[in-house]
VOLUMFI-618894 format. One record per atom (N, C-alpha, C): x, y, z; residue number from 0; atom name. Coordinates in steps of 0.2 Angstrom, whole numbers. Layout:
<atoms>
[[X,Y,Z],NUM,"CA"]
...
</atoms>
This chain:
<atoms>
[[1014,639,717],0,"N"]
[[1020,640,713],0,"CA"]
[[1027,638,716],0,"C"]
[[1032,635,714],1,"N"]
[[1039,637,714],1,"CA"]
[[1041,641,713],1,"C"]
[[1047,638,719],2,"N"]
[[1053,644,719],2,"CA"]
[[1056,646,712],2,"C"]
[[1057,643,709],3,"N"]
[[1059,643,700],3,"CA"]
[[1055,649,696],3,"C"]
[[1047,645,701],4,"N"]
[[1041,648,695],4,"CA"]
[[1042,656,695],4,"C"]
[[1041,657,704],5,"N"]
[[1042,665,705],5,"CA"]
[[1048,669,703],5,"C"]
[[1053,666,701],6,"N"]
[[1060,668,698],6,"CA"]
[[1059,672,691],6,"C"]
[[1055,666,689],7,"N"]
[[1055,666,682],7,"CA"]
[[1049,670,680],7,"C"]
[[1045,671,684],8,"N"]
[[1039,675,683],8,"CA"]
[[1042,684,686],8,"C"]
[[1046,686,693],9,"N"]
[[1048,690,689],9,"CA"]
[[1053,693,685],9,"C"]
[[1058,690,684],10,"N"]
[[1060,690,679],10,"CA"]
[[1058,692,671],10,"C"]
[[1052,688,670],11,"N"]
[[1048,692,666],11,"CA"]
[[1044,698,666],11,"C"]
[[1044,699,673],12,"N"]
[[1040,707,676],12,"CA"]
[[1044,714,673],12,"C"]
[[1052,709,676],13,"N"]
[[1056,715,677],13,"CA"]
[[1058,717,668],13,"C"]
[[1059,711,665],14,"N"]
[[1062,712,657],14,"CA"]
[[1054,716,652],14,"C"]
[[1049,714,656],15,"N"]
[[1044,717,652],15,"CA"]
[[1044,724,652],15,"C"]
[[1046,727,660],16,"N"]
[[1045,733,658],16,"CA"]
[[1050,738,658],16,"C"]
[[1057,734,656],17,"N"]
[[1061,733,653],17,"CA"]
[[1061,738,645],17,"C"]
[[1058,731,642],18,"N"]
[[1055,733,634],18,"CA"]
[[1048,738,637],18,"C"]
[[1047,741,640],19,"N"]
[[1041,744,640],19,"CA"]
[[1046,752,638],19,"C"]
[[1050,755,641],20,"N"]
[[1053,760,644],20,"CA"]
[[1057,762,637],20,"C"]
[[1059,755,636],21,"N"]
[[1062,754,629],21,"CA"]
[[1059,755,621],21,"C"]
[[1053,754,621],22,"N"]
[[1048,753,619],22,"CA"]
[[1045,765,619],22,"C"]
[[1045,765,624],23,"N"]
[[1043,773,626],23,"CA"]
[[1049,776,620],23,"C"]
[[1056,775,622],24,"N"]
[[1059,780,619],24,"CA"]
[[1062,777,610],24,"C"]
[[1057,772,608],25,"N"]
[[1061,770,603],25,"CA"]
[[1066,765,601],25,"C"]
[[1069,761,605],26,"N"]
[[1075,759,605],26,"CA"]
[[1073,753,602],26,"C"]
[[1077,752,597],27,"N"]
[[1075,745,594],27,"CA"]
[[1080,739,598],27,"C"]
[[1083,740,603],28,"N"]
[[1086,736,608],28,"CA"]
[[1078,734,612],28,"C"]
[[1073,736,612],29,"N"]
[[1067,733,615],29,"CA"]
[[1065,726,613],29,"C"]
[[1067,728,605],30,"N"]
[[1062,721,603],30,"CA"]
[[1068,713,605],30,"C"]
[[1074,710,607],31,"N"]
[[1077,708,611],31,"CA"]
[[1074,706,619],31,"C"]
[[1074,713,621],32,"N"]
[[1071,712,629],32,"CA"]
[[1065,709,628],32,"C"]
[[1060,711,624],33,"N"]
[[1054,708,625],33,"CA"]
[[1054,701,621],33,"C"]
[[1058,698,619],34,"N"]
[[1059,691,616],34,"CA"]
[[1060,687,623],34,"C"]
[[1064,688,628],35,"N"]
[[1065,688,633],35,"CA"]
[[1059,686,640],35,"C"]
[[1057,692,639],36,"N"]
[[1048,693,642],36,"CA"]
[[1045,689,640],36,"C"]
[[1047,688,634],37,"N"]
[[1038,682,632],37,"CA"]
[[1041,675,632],37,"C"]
[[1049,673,632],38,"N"]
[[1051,665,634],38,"CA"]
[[1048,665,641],38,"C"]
[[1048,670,647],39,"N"]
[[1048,669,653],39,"CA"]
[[1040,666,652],39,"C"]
[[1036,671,651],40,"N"]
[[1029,671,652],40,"CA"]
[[1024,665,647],40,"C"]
[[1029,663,642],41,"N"]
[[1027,655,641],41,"CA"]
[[1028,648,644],41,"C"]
[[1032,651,650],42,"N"]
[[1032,646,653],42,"CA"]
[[1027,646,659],42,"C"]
[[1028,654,662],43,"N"]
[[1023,652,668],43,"CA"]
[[1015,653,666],43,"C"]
[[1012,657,659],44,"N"]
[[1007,656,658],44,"CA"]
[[1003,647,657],44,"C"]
[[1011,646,652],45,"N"]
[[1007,638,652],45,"CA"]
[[1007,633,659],45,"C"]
[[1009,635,663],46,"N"]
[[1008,629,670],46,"CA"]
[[1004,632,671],46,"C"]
[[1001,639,671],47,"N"]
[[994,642,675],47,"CA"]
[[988,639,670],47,"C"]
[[989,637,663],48,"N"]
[[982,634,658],48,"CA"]
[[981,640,657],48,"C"]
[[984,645,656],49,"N"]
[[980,651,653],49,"CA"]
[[984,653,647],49,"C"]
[[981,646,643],50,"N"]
[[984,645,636],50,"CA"]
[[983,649,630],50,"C"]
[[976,654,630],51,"N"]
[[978,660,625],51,"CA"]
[[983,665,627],51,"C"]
[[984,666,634],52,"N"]
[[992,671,635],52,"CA"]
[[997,667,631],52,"C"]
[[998,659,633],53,"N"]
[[1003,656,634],53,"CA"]
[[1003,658,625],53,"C"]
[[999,659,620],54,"N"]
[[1000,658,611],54,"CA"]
[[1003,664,611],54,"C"]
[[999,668,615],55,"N"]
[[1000,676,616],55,"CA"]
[[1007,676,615],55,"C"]
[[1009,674,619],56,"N"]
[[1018,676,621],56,"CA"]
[[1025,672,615],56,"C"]
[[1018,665,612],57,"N"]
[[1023,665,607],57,"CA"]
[[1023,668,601],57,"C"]
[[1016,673,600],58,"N"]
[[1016,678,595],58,"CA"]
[[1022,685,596],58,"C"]
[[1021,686,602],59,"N"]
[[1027,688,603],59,"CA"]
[[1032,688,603],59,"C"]
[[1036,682,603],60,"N"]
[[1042,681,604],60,"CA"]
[[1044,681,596],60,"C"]
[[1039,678,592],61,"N"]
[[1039,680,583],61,"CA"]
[[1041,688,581],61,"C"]
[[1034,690,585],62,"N"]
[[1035,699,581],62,"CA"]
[[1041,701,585],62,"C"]
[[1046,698,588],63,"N"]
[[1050,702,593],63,"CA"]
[[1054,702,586],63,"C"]
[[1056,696,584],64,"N"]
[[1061,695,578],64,"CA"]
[[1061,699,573],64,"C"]
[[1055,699,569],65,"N"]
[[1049,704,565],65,"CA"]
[[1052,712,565],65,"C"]
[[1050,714,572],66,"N"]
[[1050,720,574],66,"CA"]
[[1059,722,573],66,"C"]
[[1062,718,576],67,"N"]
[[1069,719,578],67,"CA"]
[[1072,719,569],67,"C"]
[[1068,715,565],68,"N"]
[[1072,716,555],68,"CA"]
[[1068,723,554],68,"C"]
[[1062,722,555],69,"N"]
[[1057,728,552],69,"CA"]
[[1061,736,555],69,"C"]
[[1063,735,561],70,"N"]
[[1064,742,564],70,"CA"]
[[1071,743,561],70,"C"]
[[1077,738,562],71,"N"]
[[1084,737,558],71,"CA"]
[[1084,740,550],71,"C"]
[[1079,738,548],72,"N"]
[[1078,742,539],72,"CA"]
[[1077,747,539],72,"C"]
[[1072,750,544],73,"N"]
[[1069,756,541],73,"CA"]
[[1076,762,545],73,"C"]
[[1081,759,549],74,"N"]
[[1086,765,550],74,"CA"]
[[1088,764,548],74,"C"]
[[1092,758,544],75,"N"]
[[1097,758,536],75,"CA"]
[[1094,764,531],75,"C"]
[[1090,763,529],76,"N"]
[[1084,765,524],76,"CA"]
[[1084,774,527],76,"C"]
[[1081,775,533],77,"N"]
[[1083,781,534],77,"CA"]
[[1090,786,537],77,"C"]
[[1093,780,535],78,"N"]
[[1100,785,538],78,"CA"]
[[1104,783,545],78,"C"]
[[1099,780,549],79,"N"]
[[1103,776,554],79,"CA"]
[[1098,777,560],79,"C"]
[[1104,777,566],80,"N"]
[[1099,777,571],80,"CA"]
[[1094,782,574],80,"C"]
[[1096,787,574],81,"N"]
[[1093,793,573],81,"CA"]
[[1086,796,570],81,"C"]
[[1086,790,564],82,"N"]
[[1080,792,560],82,"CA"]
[[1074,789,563],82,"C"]
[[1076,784,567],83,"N"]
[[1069,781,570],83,"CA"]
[[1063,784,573],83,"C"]
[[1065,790,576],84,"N"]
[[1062,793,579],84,"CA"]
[[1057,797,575],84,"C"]
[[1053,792,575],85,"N"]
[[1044,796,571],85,"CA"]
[[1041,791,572],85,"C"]
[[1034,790,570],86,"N"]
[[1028,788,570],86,"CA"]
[[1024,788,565],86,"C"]
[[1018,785,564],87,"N"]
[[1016,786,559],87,"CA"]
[[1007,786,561],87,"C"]
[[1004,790,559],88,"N"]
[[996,788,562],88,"CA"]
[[993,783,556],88,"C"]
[[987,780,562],89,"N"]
[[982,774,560],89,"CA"]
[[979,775,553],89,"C"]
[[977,773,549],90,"N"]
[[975,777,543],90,"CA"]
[[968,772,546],90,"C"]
[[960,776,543],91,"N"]
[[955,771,545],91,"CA"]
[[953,767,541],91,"C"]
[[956,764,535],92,"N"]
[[956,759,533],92,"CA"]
[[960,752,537],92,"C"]
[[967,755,539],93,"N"]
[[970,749,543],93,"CA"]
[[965,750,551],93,"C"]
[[964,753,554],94,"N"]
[[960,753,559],94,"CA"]
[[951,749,559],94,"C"]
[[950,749,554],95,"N"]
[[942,744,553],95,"CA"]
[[946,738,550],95,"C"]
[[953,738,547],96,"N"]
[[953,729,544],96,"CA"]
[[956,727,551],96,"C"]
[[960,729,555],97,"N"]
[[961,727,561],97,"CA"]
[[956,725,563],97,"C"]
[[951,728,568],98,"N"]
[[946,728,571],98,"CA"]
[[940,722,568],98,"C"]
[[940,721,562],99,"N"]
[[938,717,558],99,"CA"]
[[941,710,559],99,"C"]
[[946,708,557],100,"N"]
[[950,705,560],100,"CA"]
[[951,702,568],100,"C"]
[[951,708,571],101,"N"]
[[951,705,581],101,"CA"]
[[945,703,581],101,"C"]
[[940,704,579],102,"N"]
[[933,703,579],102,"CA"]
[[932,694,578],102,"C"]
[[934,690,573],103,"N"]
[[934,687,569],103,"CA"]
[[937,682,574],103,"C"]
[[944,684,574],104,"N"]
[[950,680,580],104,"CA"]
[[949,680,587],104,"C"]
[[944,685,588],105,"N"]
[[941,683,595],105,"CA"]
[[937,675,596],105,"C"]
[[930,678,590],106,"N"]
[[926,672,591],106,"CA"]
[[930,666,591],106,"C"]
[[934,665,586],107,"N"]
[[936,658,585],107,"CA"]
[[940,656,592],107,"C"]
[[945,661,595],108,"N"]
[[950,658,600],108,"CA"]
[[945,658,606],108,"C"]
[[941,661,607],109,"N"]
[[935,661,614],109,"CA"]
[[930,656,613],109,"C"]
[[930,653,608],110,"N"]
[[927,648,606],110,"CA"]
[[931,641,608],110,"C"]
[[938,640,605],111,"N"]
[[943,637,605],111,"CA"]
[[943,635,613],111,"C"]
[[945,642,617],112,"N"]
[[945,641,624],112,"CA"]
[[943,640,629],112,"C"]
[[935,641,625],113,"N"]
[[929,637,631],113,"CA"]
[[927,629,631],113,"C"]
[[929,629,623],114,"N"]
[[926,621,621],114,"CA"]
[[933,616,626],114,"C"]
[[940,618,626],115,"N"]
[[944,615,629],115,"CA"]
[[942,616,636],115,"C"]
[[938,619,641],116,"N"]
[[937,620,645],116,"CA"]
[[942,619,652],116,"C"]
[[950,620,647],117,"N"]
[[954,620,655],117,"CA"]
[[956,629,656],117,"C"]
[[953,631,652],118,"N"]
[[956,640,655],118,"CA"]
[[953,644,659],118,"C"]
[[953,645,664],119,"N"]
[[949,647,671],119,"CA"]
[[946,655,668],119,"C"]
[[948,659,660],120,"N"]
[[945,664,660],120,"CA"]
[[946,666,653],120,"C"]
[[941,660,651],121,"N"]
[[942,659,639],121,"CA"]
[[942,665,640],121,"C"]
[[936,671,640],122,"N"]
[[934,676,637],122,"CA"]
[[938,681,637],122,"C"]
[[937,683,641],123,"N"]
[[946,687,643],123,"CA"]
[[951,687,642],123,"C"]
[[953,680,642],124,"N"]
[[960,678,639],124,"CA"]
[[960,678,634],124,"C"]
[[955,676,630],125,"N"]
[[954,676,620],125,"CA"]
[[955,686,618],125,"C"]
[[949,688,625],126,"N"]
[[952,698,621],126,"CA"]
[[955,699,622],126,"C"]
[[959,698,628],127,"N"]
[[968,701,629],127,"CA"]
[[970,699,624],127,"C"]
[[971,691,622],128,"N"]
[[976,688,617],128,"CA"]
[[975,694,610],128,"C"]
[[970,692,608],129,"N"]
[[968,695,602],129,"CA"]
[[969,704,601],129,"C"]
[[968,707,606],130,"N"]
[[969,714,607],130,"CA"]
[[975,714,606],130,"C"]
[[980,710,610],131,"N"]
[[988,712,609],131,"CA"]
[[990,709,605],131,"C"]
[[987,705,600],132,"N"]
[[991,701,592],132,"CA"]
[[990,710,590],132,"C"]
[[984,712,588],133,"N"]
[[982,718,586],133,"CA"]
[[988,724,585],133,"C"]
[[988,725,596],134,"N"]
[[993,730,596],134,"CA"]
[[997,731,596],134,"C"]
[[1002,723,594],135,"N"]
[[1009,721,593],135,"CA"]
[[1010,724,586],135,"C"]
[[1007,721,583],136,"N"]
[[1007,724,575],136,"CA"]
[[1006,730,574],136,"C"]
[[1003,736,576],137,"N"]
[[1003,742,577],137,"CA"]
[[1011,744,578],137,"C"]
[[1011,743,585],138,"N"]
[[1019,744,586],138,"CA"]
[[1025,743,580],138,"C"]
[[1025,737,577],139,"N"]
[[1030,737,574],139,"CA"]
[[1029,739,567],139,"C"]
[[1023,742,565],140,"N"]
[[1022,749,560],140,"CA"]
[[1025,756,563],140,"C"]
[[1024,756,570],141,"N"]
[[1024,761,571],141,"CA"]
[[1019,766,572],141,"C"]
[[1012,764,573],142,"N"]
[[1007,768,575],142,"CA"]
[[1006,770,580],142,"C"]
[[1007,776,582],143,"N"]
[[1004,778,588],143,"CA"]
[[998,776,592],143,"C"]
[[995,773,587],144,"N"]
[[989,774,591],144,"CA"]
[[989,767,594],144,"C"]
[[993,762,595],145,"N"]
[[995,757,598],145,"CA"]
[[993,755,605],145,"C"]
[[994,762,607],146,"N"]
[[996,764,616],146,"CA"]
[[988,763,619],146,"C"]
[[984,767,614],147,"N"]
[[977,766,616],147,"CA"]
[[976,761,615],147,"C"]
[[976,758,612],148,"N"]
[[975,749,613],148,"CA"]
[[978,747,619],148,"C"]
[[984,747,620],149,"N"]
[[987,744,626],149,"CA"]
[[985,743,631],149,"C"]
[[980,751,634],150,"N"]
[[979,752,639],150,"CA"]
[[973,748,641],150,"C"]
[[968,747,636],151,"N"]
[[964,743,635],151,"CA"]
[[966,737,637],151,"C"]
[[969,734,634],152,"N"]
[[974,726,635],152,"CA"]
[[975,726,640],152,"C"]
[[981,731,645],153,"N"]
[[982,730,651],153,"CA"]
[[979,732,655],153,"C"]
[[972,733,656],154,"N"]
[[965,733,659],154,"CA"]
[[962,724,661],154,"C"]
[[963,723,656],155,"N"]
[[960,716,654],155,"CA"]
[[964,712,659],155,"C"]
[[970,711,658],156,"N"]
[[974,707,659],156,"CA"]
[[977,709,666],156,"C"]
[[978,713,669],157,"N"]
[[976,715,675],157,"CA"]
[[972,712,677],157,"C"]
[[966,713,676],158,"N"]
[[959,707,678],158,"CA"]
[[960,702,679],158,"C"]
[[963,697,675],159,"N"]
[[964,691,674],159,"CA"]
[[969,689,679],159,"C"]
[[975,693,678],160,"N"]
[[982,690,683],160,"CA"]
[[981,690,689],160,"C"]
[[976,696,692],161,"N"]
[[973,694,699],161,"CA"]
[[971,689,702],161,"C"]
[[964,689,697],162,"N"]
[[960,682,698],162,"CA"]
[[963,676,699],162,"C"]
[[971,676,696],163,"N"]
[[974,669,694],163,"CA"]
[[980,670,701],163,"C"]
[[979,675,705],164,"N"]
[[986,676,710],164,"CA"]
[[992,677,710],164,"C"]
[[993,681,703],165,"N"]
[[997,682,699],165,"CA"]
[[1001,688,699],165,"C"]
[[1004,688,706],166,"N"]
[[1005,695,709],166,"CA"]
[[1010,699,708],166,"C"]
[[1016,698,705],167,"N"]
[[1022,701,701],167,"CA"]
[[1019,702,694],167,"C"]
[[1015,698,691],168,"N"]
[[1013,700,683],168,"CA"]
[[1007,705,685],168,"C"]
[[1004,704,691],169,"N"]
[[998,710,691],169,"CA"]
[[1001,716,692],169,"C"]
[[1006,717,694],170,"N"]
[[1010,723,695],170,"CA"]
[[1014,726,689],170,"C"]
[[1017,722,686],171,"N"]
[[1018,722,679],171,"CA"]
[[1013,726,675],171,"C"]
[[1006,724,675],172,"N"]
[[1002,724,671],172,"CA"]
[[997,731,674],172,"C"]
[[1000,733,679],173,"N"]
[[996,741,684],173,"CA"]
[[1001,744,680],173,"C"]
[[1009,743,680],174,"N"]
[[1014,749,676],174,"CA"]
[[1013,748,667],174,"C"]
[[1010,745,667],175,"N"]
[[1012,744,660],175,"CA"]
[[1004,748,659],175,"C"]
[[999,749,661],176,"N"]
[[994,752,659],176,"CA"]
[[997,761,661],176,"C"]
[[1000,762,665],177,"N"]
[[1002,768,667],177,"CA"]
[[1007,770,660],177,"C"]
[[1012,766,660],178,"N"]
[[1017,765,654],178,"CA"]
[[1014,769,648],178,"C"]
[[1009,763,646],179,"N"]
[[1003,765,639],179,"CA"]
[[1000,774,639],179,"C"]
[[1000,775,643],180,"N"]
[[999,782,646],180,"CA"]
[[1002,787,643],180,"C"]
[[1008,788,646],181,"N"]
[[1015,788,645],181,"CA"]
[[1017,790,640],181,"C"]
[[1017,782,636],182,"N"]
[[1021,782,629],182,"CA"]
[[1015,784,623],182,"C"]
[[1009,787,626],183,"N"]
[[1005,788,620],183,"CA"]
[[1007,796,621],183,"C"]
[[1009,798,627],184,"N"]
[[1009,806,624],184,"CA"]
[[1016,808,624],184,"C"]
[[1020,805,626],185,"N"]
[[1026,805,622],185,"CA"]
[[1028,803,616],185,"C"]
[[1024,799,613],186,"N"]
[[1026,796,605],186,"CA"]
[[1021,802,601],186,"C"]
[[1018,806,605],187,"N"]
[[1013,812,600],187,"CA"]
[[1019,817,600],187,"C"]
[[1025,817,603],188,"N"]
[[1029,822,600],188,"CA"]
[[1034,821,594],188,"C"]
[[1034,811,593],189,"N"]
[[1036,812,586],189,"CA"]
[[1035,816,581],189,"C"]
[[1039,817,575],190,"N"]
[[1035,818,569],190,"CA"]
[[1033,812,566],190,"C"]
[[1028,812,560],191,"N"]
[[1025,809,560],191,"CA"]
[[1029,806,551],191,"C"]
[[1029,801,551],192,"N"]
[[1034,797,546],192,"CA"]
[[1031,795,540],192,"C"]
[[1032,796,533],193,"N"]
[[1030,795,527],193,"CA"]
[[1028,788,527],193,"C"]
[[1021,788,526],194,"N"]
[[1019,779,526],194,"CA"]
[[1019,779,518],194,"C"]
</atoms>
């Protein structure tokens, strides 16, 4: 890697966990930062060939915009800034049509992955990818139970960033599992928001 590369990789480390903290207390300035974090990480994902992150991150940089009009409505709508602060739980219908879903968009992207044969770890990168489409979307409903998935995610991805040498994003991805931690039992003291 270049000196650019390692710049720009932590820079995405530093802005990820940025939006992560951001992210813990609510602040819809997060989804900005983490628009941020996924420009950085589409760049250095894609010179590493680890092209389902690489989609990953432009999924992200989408739901950042998403997330930043969805979260902006609902404090118009509730009053302002203040009203942000709640949650809403998973309901098990939205919970099996996700998982239905992940299921679906794994095979195909791990399929995608292998058959292109240049990603040094299709299957892994397709459950991260897919996992975090999943728990991106959670997020910007606002389900608590997001965090649990996270955790999972940055287990995964951990793995990966290792394997790949990727040592400011494996560090990233040790605190971002610790984070997920965290922000799941502090987002349990929201109240729980009128779905």
């Amino acid at each position: 890697m270049t000196e650019s590369d390692i710049l720009i990789e932590i820079s995405g480390a530093v802005t990820g966990l940025l939006y992560v903290y951001l992210e813990i207390i609510q602040k819809r300035s997060m989804w900005i930062v983490g628009a941020l974090s996924a420009i950085a990480y589409i760049i250095i994902f894609g010179s590493k060939g680890l092209y389902g992150a690489t989609l990953l991150q432009c999924y992200f940089l989408i739901m950042s915009v998403y997330g930043w009009i969805t979260w902006g409505m609902e404090n118009k709508q509730g009053g302002g800034e203040s009203s942000k602060q709640g949650v809403r739980k998973l309901s098990l219908f939205v919970l099996l049509l996700s998982f239905l879903l992940s299921a679906i968009f794994y095979f195909i992207i791990s399929r995608i992955l292998i058959l292109t044969g240049e990603d040094p770890m299709p299957k892994a990168d397709a459950l991260a990818t897919v996992l975090s489409i999943t728990a991106t979307f959670w997020v910007t409903r606002r389900y608590r139970e997001n965090w649990l998935l996270w955790i999972a995610v940055n287990l995964i991805s951990l793995y990966i960033y290792l394997n790949q040498g990727l040592y400011p994003t494996s560090i990233l991805y040790a605190v971002y599992t610790v984070a997920a931690v965290a922000g799941y039992i502090h987002w349990r003291k929201f109240r729980q928001l009128v779905v």
